[in-house]
N, C-alpha and C positions, 0 to 999 in steps of 0.2 A: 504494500500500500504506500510506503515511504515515494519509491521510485514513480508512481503514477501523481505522487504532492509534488513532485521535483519539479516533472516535466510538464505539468501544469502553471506550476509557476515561473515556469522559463517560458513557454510558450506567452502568457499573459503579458512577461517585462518584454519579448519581442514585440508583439503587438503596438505596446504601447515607445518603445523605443526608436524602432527601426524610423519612422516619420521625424523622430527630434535628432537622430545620428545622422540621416540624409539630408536634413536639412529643409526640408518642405516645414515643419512646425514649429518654427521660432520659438523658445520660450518665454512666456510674458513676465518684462521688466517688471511690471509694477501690475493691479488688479483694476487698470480700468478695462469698461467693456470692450474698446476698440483692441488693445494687448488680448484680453481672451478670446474675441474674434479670429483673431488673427493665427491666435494659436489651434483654434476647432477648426476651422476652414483650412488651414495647411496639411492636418492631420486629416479633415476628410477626405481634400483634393489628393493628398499620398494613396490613401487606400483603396480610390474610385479607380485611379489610375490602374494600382497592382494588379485590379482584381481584370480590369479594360485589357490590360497586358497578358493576364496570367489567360483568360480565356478566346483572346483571337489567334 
């Protein structure tokens, strides 16, 4: 059971990683809306892409 917590929790920190390492989700300076906009919308636009990629 240990090894299926693992690889669940690694899969989760990719997810959430790979858009802030590549560079499409900027982390927001400070907590106005326009910084967390910017940081959802990088993070979606990463993912819509992978997935446009991953299936054509």
């Amino acid at each position: 059971m240990k090894i299926v917590t693992i690889i669940v929790v690694v899969v989760i920190a990719l997810f959430f990683l790979l858009p802030i390492l590549y560079g499409q989700a900027p982390l927001p300076e400070d907590m106005s809306p326009s910084a967390i906009g910017s940081f959802i919308g990088g993070f979606a636009r990463y993912w819509v892409e992978a997935i446009k990629t991953a299936f054509s």
